[in-house]
C-alpha positions as CSV (number, residue, x, y, z in Angstrom):
1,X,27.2,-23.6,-25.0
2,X,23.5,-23.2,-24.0
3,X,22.4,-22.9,-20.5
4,X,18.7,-24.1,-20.1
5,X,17.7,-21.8,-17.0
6,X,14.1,-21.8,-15.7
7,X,12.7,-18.5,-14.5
8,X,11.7,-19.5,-10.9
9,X,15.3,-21.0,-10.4
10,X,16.1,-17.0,-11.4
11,X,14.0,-15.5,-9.4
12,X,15.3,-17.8,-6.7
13,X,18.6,-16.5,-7.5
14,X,17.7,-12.9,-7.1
15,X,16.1,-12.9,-3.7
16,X,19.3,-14.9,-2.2
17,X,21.5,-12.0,-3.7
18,X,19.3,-9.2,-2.6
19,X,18.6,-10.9,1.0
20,X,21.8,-12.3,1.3
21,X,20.6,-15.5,3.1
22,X,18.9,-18.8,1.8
23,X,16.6,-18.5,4.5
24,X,15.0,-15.1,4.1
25,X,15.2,-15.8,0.2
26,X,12.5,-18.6,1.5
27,X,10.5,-16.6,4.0
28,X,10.2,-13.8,0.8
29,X,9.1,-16.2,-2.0
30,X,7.0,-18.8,0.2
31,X,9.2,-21.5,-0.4
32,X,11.0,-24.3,1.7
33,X,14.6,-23.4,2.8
34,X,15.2,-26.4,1.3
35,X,14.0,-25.4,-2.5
36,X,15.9,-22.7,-2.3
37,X,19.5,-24.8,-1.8
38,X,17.7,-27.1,-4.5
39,X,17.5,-23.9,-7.4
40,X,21.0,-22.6,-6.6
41,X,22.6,-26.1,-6.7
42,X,20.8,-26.9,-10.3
43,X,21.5,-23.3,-11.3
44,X,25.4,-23.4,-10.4
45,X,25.2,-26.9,-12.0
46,X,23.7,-25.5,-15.5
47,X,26.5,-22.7,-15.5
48,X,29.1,-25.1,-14.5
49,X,30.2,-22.5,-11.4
50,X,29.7,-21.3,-8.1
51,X,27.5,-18.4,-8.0
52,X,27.7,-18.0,-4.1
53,X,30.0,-18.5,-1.3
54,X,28.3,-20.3,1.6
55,X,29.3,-18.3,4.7
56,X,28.3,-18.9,8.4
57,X,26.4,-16.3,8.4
58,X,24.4,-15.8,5.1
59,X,26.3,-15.8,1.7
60,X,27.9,-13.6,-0.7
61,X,27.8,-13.8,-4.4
62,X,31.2,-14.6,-5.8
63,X,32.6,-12.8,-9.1
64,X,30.6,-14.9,-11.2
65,X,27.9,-14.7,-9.7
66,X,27.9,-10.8,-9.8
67,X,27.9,-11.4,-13.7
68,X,25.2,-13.8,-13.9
69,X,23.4,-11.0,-11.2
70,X,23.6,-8.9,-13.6
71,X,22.7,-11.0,-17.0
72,X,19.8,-12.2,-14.9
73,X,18.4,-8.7,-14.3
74,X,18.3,-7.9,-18.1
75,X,16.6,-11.0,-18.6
76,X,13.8,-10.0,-16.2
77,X,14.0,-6.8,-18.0
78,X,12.7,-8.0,-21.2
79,X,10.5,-10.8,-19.6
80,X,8.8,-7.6,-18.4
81,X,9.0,-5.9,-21.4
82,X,7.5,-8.9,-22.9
83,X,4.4,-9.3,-20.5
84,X,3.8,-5.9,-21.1
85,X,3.5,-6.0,-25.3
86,X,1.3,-8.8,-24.4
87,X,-1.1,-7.0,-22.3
88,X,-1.7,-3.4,-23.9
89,X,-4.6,-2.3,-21.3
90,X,-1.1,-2.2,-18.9
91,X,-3.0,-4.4,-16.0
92,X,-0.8,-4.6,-13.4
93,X,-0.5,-7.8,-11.6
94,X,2.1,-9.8,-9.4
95,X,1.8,-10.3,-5.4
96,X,2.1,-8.6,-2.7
97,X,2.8,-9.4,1.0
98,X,1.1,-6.9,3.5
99,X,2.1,-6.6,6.9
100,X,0.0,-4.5,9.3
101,X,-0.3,-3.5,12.9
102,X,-3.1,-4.8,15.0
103,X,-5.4,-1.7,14.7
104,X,-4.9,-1.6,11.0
105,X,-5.5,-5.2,9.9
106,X,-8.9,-4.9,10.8
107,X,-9.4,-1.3,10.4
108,X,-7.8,-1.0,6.5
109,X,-6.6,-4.3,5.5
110,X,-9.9,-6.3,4.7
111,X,-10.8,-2.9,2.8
112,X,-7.9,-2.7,1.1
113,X,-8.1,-6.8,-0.1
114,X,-11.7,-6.1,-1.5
115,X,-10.6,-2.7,-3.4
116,X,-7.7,-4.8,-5.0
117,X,-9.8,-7.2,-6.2
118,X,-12.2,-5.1,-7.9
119,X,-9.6,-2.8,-9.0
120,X,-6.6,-4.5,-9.9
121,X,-8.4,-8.7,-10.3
122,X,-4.5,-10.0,-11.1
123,X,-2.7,-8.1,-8.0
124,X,-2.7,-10.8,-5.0
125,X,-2.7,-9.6,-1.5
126,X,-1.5,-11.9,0.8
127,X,-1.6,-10.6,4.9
128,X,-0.4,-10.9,8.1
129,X,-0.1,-9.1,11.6
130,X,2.9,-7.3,12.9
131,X,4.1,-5.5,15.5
132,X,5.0,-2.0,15.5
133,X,8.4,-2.7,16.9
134,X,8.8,-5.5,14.0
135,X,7.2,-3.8,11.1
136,X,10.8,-2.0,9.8
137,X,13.0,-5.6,10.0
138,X,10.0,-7.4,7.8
139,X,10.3,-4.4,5.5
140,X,14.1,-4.7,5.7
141,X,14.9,-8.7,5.2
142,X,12.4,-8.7,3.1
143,X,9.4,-11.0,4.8
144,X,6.3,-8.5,3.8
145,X,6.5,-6.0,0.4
146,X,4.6,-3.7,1.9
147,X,4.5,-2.6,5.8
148,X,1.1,-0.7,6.8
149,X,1.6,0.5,10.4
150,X,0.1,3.7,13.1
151,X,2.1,5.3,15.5
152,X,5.4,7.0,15.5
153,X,7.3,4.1,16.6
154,X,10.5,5.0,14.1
155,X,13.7,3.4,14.6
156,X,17.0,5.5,13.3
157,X,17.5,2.4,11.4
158,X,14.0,3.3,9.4
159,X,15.4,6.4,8.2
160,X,18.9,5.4,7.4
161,X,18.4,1.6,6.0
162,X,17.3,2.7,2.5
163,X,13.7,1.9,3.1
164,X,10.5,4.4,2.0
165,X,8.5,5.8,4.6
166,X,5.0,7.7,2.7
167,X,2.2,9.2,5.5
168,X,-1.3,7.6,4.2
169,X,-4.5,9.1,6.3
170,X,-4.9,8.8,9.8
171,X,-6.6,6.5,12.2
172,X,-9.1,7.6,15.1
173,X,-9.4,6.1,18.1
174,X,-12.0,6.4,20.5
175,X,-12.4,5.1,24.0
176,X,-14.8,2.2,24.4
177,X,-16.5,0.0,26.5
178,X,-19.5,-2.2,27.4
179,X,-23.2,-0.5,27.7
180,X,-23.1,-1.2,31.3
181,X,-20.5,1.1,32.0
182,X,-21.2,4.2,29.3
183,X,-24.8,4.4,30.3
184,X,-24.6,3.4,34.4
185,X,-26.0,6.3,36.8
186,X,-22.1,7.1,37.9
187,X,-19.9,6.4,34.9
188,X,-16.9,6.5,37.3
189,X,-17.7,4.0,40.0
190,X,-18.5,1.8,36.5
191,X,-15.1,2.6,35.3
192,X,-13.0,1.6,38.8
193,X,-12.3,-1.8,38.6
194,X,-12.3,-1.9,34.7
195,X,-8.7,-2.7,32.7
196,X,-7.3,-1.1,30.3
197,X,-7.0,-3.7,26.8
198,X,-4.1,-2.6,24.8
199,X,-4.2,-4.1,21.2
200,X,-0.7,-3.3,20.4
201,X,2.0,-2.8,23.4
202,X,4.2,-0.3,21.1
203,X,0.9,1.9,20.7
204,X,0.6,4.7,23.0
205,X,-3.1,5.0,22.2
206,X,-4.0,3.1,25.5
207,X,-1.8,5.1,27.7
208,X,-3.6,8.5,26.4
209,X,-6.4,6.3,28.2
210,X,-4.5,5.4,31.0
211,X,-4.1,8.9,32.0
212,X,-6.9,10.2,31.4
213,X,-8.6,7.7,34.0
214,X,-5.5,8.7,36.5
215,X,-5.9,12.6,36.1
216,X,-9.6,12.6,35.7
217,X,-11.1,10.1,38.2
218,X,-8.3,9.2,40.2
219,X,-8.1,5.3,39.0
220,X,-4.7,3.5,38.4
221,X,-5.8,0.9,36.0
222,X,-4.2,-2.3,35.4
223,X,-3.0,-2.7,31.4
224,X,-3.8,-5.8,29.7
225,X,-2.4,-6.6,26.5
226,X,-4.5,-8.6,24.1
227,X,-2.7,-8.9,21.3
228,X,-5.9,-8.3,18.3
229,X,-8.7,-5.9,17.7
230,X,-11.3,-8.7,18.2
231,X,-10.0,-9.9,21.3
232,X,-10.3,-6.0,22.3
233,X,-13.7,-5.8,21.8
234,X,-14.7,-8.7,23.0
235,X,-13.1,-8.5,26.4
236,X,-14.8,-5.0,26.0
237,X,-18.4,-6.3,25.5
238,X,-18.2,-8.5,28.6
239,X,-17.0,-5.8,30.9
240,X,-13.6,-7.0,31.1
241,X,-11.8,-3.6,30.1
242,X,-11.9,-0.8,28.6
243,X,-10.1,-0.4,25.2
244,X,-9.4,2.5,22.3
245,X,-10.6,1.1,19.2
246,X,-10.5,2.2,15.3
247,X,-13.8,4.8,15.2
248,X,-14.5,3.5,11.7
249,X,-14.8,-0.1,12.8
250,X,-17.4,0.9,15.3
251,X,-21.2,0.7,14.4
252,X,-23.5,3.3,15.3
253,X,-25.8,2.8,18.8
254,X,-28.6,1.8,16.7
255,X,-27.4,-1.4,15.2
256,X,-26.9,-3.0,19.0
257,X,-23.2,-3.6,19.1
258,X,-23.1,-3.8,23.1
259,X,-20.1,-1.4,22.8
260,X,-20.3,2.5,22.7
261,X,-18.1,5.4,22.9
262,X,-17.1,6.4,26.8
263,X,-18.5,9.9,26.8
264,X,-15.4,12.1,28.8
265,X,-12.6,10.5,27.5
266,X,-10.1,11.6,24.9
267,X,-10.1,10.3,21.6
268,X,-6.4,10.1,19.7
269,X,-5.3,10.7,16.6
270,X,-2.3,8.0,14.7
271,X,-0.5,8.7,12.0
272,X,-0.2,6.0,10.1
273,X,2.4,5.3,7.3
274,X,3.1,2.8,4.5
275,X,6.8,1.4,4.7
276,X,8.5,-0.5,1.7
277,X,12.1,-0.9,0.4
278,X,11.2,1.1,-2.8
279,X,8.9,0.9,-5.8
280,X,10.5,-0.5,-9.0
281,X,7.2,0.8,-11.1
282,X,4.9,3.3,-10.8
283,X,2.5,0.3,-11.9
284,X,3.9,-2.4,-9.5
285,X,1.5,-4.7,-7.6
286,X,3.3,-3.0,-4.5
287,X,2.7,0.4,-5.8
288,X,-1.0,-0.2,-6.6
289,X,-1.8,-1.7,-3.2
290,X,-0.2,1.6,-1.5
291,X,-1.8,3.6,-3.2
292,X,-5.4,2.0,-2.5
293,X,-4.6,1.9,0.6
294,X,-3.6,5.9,0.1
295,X,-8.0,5.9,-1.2
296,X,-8.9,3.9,1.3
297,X,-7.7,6.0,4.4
298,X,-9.5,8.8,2.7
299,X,-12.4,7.7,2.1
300,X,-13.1,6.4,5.6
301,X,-12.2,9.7,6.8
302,X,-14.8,11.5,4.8
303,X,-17.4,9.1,5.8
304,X,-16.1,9.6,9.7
305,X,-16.6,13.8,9.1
């Protein structure tokens, strides 16, 4: 007997037994919940079998389907084997989903997109925004490859769930607001009414700001949350708030941004970390992206010295 199995219907296959759901086997390949029944229906139909037991919550592979697990990973195994005797140079391609926290999507990502595609033309980035507080679940069910995210915002389940945690270059932030309030005569009547625009709620970047306006001019300011970097700023421009932004997104006074750097305030420091579930290849398109993203952090901070 010959089973005619198409790869996609395998690769369907896979993510349902690694995710253990047909929905997040969706969410992770981009596909309709509904394609996803559709491959595992026509693949248990090929085999003759039930490869999965259908639970109310999620499903389990059944004993066959452990085999065919199995079977199918070899068969991956020498499809890869195969695409690699058939591209010596060892390009590395595939897709990756990026997830990023506010401050970095602007910050690094874009960056990041325009180094892969020089450096690695067949590697696909595909991004999206997170919050801190969600980055380790997307990581975890598997909606994003590849987490990029600041803080220190770690739940215990980040260090015990299996997942990889690698430090990348930090981001600094600096205090910033509209001309009209870093150049008036008395900075801190200009800074009395203003808000304070926090880009991510899980960040504690704004409350270094927040206390610093307490503690050093004796203003309780009202935090707004704003939810993206260019929302920050351009509340910020019109005098809206005050907000800590990425100092490598900022341009210098003389190209006229209508935002400058609050002369008094503290800047911060944030770690920032890369978070995946673990790299199958040195030279996956996961790996490769990291690792840019590794250059890019670096580079940025030379230019910033």
């Amino acid at each position: 007997m010959t089973f005619d199995l198409s790869l996609y219907q395998l690769r369907t296959f896979r993510a349902v037994a690694r995710l253990g759901s047909f929905t997040k086997a969706a969410r992770s390949l981009g596909y309709a919940q509904s394609s996803v029944t559709s491959h595992i229906r026509a693949l248990e139909a090929r085999v003759g079998i039930q490869l999965v037991h259908r639970l109310p919550r999620g499903v389990r592979l059944t004993s066959a389907g452990e085999i065919f697990h199995d079977y199918s990973a070899k068969i991956f195994h020498v499809v890869d084997e195969m695409t690699s005797a058939l591209n010596p140079v060892g390009e590395t391609e595939g897709r990756a989903s990026i997830g990023a926290s506010a401050l970095l999507l602007e910050s690094r990502v874009g960056s990041l997109i325009r180094d892969c595609r020089y450096r690695y033309p067949r590697v696909r980035v595909s991004p999206r925004q997170l919050a801190i507080s969600k980055v380790w679940e997307a990581v975890r069910e598997g909606e994003v490859d590849l987490a990029l995210v600041h803080g220190d915002f770690w739940p215990p389940e980040v260090l015990t769930g299996g997942l990889t945690l690698e430090q990348l270059p930090p981001l600094e932030v600096a205090p910033v607001g509209s001309v009209a309030i870093t150049r008036a005569d008395n900075v801190a009547s200009a800074l009395a009414g203003v808000r304070v625009l926090a880009v991510d709620p899980d960040c504690d970047s704004h409350q270094v700001l927040v206390t610093a306006l307490r503690e050093l001019y004796g203003i309780d300011p009202p935090v707004i949350e704003v939810g993206s970097l260019g929302g920050a700023r351009e509340l910020a421009l019109n005098g809206y708030g005050i907000a800590m932004l990425p100092v490598e997104t900022l341009r210098s006074p003389e190209e006229g941004s209508g935002l400058e750097v609050i002369a008094g305030l503290p800047r911060a420091l944030l770690a920032v970390h890369a978070l995946w579930a673990g790299r199958d290849s040195a030279m996956s398109a996961v790996a490769v992206v990291c690792d840019v993203a590794a250059r890019i952090g670096r580079e940025q901070a030379v230019q910033m010295a």
